[in-house]
C-alpha positions, 0 to 999 in steps of 0.5 A: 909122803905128800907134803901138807899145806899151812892152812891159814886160820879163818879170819872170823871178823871178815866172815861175820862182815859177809854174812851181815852183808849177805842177810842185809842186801839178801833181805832188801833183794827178795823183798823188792822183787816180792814187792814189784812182781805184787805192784805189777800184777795189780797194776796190770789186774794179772790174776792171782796165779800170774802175779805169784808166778811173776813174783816167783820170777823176779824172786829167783832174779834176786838170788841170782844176783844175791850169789853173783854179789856175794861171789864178788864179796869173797873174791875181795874180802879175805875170809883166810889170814 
């Protein structure tokens, strides 16, 4: 028989705290890559299909570094005991 492991509990304030963090800079991310691919594309007259292109991009930045923050959050915060 294999030998179970204690499984600590959840430590629930820690997680509430990282979702808070994630919808907080999540939201301030995404809007400012929204807003800047807007601003470049009319400041450059770059057309309606390449400023939602550019913002496409730049959104897509953001949640990449949305999941790099995120990543290093939860190797610092103990989500367990």
């Amino acid at each position: 028989m294999a030998a179970t492991a204690s499984v600590k509990p959840i430590n629930w304030l820690n997680v509430s705290t990282l979702v808070s963090v994630a919808i907080l800079v999540g939201t301030e991310l995404i809007g400012a890559a929204a807003a800047a691919g807007w601003a470049i594309g009319g400041l450059f007259a770059l057309g309606a299909v390449i400023t939602h292109v550019l913002q496409a991009v730049l959104v897509l930045v953001a949640v990449v570094g949305l999941f790099y923050f995120l990543r290093a959050a939860t190797a610092h915060e103990k989500l367990r005991g």
